[in-house]
C-alpha positions as CSV (number, residue, x, y, z in Angstrom):
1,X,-36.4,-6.2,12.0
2,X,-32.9,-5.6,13.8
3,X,-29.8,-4.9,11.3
4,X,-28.1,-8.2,12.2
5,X,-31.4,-9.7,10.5
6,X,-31.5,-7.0,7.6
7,X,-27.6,-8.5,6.8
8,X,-28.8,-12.3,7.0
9,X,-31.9,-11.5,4.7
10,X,-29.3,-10.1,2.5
11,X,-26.3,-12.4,2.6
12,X,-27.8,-15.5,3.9
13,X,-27.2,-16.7,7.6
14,X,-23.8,-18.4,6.5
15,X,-22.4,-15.1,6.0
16,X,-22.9,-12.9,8.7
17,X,-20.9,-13.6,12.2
18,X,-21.8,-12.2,15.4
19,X,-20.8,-12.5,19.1
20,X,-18.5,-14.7,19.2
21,X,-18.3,-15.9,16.0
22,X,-16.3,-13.0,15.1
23,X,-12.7,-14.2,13.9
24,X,-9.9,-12.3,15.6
25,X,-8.2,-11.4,12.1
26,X,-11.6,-9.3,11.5
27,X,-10.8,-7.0,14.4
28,X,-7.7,-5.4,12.9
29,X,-4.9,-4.9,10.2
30,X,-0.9,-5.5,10.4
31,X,-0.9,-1.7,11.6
32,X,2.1,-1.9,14.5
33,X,0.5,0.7,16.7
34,X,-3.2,-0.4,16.4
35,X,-5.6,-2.0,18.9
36,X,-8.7,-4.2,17.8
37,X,-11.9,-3.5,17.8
38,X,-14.7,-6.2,17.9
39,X,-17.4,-5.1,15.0
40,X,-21.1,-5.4,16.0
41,X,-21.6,-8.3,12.8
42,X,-18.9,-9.3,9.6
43,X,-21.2,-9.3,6.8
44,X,-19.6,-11.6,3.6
45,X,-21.4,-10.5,0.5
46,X,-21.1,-12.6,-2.8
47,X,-22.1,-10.0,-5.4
48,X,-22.3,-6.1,-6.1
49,X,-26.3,-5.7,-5.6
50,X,-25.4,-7.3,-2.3
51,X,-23.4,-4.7,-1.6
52,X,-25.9,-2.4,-2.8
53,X,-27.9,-3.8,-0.6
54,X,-26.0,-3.6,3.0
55,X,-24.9,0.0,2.1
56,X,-28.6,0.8,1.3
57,X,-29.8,-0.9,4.7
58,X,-26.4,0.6,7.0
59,X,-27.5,4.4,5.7
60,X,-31.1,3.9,7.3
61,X,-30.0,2.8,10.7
62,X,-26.8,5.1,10.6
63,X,-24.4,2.1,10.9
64,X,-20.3,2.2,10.1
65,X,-19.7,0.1,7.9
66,X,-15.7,-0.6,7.4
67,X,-14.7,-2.6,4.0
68,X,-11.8,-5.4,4.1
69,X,-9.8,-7.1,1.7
70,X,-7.4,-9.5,3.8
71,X,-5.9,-7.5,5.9
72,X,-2.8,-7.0,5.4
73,X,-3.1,-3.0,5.8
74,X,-0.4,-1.0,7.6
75,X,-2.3,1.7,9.0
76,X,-5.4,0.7,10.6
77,X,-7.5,1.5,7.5
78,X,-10.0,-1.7,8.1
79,X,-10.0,-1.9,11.9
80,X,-13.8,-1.9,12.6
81,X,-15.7,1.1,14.8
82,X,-17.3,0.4,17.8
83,X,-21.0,-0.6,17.2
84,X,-20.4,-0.5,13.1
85,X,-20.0,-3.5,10.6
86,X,-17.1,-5.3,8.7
87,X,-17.4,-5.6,5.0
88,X,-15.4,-8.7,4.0
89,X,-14.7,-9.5,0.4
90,X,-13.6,-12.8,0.7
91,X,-16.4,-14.1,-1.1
92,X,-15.9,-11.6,-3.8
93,X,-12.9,-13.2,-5.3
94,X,-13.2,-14.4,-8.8
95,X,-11.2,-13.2,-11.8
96,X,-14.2,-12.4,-14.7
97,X,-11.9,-12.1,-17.5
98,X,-8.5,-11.7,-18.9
99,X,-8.6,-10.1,-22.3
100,X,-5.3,-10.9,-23.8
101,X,-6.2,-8.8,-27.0
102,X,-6.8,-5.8,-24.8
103,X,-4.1,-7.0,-22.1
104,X,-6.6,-6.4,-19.2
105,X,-8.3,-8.4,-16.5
106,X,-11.3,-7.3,-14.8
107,X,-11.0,-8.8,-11.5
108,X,-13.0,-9.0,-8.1
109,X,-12.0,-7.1,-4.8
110,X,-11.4,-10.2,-2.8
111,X,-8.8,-12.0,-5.4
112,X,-5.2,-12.0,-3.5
113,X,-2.3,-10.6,-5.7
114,X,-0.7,-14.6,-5.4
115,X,-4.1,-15.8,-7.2
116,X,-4.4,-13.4,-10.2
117,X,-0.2,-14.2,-10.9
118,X,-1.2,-17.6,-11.1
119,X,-3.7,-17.6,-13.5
120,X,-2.1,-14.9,-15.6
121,X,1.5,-16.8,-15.6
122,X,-0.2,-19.7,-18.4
123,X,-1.0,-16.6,-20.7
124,X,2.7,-15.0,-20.6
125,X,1.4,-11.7,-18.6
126,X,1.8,-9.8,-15.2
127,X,0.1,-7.6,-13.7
128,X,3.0,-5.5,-11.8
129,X,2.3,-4.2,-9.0
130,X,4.3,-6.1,-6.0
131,X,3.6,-4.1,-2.6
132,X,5.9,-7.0,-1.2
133,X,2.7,-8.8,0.3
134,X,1.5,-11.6,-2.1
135,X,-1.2,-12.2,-0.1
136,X,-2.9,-8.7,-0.1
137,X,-6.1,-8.1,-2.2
138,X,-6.6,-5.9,-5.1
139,X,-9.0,-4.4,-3.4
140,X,-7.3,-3.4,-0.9
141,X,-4.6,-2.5,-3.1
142,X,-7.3,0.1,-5.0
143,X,-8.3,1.0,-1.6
144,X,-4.3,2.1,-0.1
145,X,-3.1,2.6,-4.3
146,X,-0.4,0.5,-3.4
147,X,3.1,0.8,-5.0
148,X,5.9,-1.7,-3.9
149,X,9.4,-1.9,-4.9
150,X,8.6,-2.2,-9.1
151,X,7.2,1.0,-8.6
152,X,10.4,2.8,-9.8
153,X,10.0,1.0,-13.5
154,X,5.7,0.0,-13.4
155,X,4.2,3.1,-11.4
156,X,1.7,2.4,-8.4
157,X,-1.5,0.8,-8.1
158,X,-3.6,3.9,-10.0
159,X,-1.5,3.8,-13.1
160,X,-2.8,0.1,-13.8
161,X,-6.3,0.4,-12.9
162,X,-8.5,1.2,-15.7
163,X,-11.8,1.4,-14.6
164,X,-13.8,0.2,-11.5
165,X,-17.8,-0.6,-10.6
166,X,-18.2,1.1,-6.7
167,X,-20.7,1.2,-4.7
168,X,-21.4,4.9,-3.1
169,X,-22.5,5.9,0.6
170,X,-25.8,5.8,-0.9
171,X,-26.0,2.3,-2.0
172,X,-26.1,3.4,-5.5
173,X,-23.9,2.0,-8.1
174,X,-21.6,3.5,-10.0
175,X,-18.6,2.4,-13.3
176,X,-16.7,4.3,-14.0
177,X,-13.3,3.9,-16.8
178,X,-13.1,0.7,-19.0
179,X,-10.8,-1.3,-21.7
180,X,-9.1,1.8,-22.6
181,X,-6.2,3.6,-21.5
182,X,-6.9,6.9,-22.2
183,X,-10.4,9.4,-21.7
184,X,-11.1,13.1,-21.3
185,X,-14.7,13.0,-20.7
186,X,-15.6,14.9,-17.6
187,X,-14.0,14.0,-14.1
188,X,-12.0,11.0,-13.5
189,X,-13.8,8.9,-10.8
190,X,-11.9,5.6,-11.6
191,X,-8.6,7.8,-9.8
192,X,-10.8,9.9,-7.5
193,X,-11.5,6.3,-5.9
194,X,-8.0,4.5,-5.6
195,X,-6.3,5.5,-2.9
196,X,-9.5,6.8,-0.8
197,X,-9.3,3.9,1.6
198,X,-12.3,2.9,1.7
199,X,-14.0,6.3,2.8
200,X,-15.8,7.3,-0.4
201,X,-17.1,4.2,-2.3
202,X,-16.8,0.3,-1.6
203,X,-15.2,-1.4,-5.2
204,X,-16.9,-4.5,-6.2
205,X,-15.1,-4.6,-9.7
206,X,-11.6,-3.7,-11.1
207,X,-10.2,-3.4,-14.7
208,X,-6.6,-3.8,-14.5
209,X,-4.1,-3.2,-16.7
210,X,-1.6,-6.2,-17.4
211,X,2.3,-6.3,-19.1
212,X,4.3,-9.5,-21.0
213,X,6.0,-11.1,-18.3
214,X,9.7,-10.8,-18.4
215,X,11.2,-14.0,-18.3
216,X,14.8,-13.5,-17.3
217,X,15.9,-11.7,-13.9
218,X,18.8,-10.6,-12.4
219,X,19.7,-9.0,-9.2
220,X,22.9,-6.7,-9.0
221,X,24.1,-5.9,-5.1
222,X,26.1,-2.7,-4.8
223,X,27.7,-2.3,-1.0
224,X,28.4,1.8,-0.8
225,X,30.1,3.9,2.0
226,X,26.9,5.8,2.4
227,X,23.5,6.5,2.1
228,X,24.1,9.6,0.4
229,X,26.4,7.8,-2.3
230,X,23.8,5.3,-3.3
231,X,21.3,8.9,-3.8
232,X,23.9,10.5,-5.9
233,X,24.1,7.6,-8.0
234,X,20.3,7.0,-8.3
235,X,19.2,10.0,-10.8
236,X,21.9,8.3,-13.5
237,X,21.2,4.9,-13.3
238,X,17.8,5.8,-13.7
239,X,18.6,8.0,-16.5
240,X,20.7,5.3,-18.0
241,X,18.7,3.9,-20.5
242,X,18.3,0.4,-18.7
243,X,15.2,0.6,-17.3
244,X,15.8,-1.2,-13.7
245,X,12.9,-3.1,-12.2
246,X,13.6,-2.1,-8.6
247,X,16.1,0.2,-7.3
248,X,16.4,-0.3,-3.5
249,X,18.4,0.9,-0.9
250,X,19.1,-1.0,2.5
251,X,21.0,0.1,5.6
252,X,23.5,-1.8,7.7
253,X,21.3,-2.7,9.8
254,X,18.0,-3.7,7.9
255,X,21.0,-5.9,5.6
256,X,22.2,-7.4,8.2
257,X,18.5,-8.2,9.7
258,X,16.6,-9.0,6.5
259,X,19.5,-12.0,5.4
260,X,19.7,-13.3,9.5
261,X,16.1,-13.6,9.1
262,X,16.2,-15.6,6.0
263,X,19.1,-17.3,6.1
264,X,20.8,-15.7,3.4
265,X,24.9,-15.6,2.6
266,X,24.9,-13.2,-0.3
267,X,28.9,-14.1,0.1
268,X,30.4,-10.3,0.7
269,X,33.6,-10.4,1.8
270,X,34.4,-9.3,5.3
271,X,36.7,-6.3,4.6
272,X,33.5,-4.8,2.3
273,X,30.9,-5.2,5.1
274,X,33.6,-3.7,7.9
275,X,33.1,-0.6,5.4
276,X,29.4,-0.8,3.7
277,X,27.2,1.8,5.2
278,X,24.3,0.7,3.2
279,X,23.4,-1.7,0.2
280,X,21.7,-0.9,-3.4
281,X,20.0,-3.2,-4.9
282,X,19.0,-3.6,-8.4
283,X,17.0,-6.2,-10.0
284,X,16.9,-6.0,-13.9
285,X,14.1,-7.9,-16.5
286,X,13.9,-8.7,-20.0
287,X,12.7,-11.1,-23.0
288,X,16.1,-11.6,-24.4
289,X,19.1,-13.6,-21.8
290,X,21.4,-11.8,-23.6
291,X,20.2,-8.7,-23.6
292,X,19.9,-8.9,-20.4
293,X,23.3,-9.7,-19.3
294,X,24.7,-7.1,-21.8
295,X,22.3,-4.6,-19.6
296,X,23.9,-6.1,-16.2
297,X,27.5,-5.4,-17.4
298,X,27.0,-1.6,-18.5
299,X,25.2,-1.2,-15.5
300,X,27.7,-3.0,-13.2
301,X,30.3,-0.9,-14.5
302,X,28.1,2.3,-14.4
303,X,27.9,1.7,-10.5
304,X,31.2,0.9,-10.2
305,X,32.2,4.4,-11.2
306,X,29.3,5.5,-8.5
307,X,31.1,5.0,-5.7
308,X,30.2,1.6,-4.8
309,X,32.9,-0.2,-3.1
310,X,32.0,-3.1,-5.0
311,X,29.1,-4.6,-7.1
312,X,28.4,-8.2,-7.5
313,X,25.9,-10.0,-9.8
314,X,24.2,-12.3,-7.8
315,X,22.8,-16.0,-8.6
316,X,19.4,-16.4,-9.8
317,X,18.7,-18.1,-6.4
318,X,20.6,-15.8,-4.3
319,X,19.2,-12.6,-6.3
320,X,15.5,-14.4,-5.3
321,X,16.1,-14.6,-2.3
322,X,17.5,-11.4,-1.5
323,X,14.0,-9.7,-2.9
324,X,12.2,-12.0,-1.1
325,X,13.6,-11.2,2.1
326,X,13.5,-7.2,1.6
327,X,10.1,-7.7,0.8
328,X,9.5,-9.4,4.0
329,X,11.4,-6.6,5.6
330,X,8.4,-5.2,8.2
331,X,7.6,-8.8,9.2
332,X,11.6,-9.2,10.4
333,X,11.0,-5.9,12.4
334,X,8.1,-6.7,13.3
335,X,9.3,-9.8,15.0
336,X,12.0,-8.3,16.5
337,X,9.4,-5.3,18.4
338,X,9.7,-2.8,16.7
339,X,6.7,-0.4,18.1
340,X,5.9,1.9,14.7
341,X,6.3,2.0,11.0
342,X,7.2,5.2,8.8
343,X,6.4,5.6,5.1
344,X,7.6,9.1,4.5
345,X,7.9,10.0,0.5
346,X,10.5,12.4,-0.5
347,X,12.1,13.3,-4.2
348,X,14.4,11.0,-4.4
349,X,17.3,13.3,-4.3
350,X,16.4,14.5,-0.9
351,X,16.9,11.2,0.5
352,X,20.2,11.9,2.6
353,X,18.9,15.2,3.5
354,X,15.8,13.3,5.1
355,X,17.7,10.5,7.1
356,X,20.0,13.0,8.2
357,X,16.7,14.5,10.1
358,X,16.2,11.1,10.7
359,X,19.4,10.3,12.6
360,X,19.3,13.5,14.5
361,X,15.7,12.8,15.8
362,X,16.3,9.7,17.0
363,X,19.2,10.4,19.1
364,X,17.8,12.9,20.1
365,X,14.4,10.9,21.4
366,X,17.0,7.5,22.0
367,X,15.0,5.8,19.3
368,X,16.3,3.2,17.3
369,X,15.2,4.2,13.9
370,X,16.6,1.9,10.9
371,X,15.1,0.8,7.6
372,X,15.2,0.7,3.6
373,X,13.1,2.3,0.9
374,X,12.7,2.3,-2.7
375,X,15.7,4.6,-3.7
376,X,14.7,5.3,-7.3
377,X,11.0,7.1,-5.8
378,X,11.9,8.1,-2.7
379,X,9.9,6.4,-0.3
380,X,11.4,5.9,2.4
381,X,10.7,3.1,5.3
382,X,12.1,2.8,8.6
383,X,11.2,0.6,11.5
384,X,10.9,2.5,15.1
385,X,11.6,1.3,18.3
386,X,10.4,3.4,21.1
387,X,8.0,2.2,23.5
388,X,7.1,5.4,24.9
389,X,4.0,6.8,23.3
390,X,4.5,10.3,23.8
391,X,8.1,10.2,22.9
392,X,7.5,8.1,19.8
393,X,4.3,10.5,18.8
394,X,6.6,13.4,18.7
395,X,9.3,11.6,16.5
396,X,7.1,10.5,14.3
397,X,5.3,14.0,13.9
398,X,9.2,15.7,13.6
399,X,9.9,13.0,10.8
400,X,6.7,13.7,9.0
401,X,7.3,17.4,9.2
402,X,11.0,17.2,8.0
403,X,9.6,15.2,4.8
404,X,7.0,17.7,4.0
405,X,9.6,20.2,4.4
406,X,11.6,18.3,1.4
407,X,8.9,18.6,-0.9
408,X,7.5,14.8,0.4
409,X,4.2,13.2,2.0
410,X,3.1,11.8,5.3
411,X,2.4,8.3,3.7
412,X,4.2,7.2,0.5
413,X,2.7,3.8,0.4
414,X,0.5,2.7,3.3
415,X,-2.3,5.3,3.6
416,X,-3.4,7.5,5.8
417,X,-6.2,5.1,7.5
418,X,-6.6,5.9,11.3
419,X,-2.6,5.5,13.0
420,X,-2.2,8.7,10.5
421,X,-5.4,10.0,10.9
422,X,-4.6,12.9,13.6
423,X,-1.2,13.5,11.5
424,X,-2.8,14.7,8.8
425,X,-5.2,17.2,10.5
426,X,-2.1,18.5,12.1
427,X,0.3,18.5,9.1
428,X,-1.9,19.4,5.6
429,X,-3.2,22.7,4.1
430,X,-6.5,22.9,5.7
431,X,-8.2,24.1,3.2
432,X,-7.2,20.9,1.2
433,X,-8.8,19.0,3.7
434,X,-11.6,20.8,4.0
435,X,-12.3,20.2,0.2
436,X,-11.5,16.5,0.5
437,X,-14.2,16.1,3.4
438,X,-16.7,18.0,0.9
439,X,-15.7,15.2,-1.4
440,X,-16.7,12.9,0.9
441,X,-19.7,14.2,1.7
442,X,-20.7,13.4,-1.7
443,X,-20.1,10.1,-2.4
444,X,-21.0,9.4,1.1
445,X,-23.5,11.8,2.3
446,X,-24.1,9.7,5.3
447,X,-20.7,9.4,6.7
448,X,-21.3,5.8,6.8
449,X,-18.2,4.8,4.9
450,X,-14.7,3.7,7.2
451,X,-16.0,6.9,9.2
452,X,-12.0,7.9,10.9
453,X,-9.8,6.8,8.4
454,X,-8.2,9.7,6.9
455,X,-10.3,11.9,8.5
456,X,-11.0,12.4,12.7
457,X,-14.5,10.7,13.3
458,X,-15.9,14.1,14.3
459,X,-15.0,15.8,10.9
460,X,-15.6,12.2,8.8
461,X,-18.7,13.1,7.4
462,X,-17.9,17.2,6.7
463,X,-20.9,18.7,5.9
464,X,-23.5,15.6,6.2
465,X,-22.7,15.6,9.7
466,X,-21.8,12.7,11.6
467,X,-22.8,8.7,11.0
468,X,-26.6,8.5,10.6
469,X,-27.3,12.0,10.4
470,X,-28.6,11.4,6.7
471,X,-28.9,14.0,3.8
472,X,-32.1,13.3,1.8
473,X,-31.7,11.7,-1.9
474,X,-33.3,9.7,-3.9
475,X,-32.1,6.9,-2.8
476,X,-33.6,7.0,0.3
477,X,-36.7,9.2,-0.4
């Protein structure tokens, strides 16, 4: 039996596409700098032993298999290999309970962030992760342990996720974590998954962690004469007691991009922007309206005394819109052609030193390099335009090596997958990777799992060797 037929025995005919029945979206992510791959078959399971199943089947005939939420990855982490198999979860998309005693809900991988805030909205609860695309899936959010701009005030993706049910290289099943916040007993596989892309298990099931929902917002804009003023005044409005939701900054540039794009008049007067290097903005919650304004008053005033050359409490629509907009912020470049993304992570307070590397590499390469970033983490994301390859591959390499250099990380947000792939190899302690490829030789002793994201394809598998060269277990005895 041929493993096209091994899938549809599995799944059922309806869910496996071939030839050309392969959608275009399957071939690829949003990643700027990637090129699509057609997959040998897009297998659509509906449950975990399903899953079980295809892994179980993939490992005997040495097949890649590459897991995909909805693709709305930035780094090529679910572009298919040559020859191997997609693994779409859109089938897999049911919520399976909210607990409000226990304020968790143990969700699918195929459930879209927009979906779970819908149904959680009727019960007063959020869960808060917002990596600014409402569309993306929790899954894929486990997979990239995605952050967003909330990330200052709720953490990242692996601070809400409790406990998971995977599926190994193997095809056994694992759970791992549960209702509970807290456990010391023995290692943590729930957070040895999240944030593996995809290369060491396939999760079929997710315990999140959920909040009360806030039900007043506001949105404070701060104009400042540079980047480095809206750093300094970071570490004390983080300190300040307040508690901001988001703390963003945005250049000239990006500002005057992101509200073209939109449509937005946020109302500044002209002799501010003549002036304005760069905007902060600040978007406050809480239970209480006045509360909440009393907390938008000290704060206002707190900036003020910053260095902001102004600072203006937006309207609720405005405010929206604004957030909105920034979240949409790679789509605008995107449209306008730019040719790369960056996601460098620094300490916060090394945030002017970093653009300043920034600046000075792009003139020096006659890139245009602008962007924004989440001030009160340090992540930093810029838009490149530079059509030239080889130019563009040594700014990017110089940028990632003057964040490391700050204490940072190649990728703050979007992962690693395969555009970062060859970075990595170049930039990390080796004998950290080495142990992560050990790793992944044993959840996935096959190689069979998203074989060249993180990892080169040669060095995917570490010591199991390459796809299909299988290590005996009892799985497959």
């Amino acid at each position: 039996m041929g493993f096209e037929d091994q899938l549809t025995a599995i799944v059922g005919a309806a869910h496996v596409d071939v030839a050309d029945a392969i959608r275009d979206d399957d071939t690829h992510d949003e990643a700027l700098d990637g090129h699509p791959v057609r997959p040998r078959a897009v297998v659509r399971p509906g449950s975990t032993d399903e899953v079980a199943a295809i892994v179980r089947a993939a490992g005997v005939e040495g097949v890649p298999l590459t897991p995909r939420g909805s693709g709305t990855g930035l780094s090529g982490a679910c572009t298919p290999v040559a020859g191997g198999v997609v693994v779409s979860f859109e089938r897999m998309n049911r919520i399976l309970e909210i607990d409000t005693a226990n304020h968790v809900a143990v969700v699918e991988p195929g459930l879209t962030l927009a979906e779970l805030d819908a149904a959680l909205a009727p019960h007063h609860l959020i869960y808060p992760v917002f990596p600014g695309e409402q569309s993306a899936s929790l899954g894929g959010n486990v997979a990239t342990n995605a952050g967003g701009m909330r990330a200052v005030k709720y953490g990242v993706t692996r601070h809400h996720v409790l406990g998971i049910e995977a599926v190994l290289g193997t095809g056994e099943v694992i759970s791992a974590g549960g209702k509970f916040v807290k456990s010391t007993s023995g290692y943590d596989l729930t957070q040895m998954v999240i944030g593996s892309e995809g290369t060491l298990a396939l999760v079929t099931r997710a315990t999140l962690r959920l909040h009360p929902r806030p039900e007043f917002h506001t949105t404070l804009l701060a104009p400042f004469p540079t980047i480095g003023a809206i750093a300094s005044s970071v570490p004390p409005i983080v300190a300040s007691g307040i508690g901001p939701v988001m703390v963003e900054y945005i250049d000239l540039v990006s500002m005057a991009g992101i509200t073209a794009n939109a449509g937005i008049d946020l109302g500044i007067p002209d002799d501010i922007k003549d002036v304005a290097l760069a905007y902060l903005v600040i978007v406050l919650e809480s239970h209480d309206a006045t509360r909440l304004e009393e907390d938008a008053e000290a704060l206002a005033e707190q900036i003020a005394g910053l260095g902001a050359l102004d600072v203006y409490v937006l309207p609720d629509q405005a405010g929206a819109q604004l957030i909105s907009a920034r979240e949409r912020a790679f789509w605008a470049s995107k449209a306008n052609g730019a040719d790369d993304i960056v996601d460098v992570v620094v300490p916060r307070a090394s945030i002017p030193a970093f653009l300043d590397a920034v600046s000075e590499r792009a003139a020096a390469t006659s890139s245009l390099v602008i962007g924004c970033g989440h001030a009160g983490d340090g992540n930093v994301h810029l838009s490149v335009w530079q059509p030239d390859a080889d130019v563009r591959h040594t700014l990017l390499h110089d940028l990632m090596t003057s964040g490391l250099a700050l204490g940072g990380a190649i990728s703050g947000e979007h992962g690693i997958g395969t555009q970062k792939a060859g970075f990595l190899v170049e930039l990390e302690d080796p004998v950290k990777l080495d142990l992560m490829r050990r790793i992944k030789a044993a959840f996935d002793p096959y190689g069979i799992l998203n074989p060249g994201t993180i990892f080169d394809p040669a060095g995917s598998a570490g010591t199991a060797g390459s796809v299909g060269d299988p290590v005996t277990t009892a799985a497959h005895r």
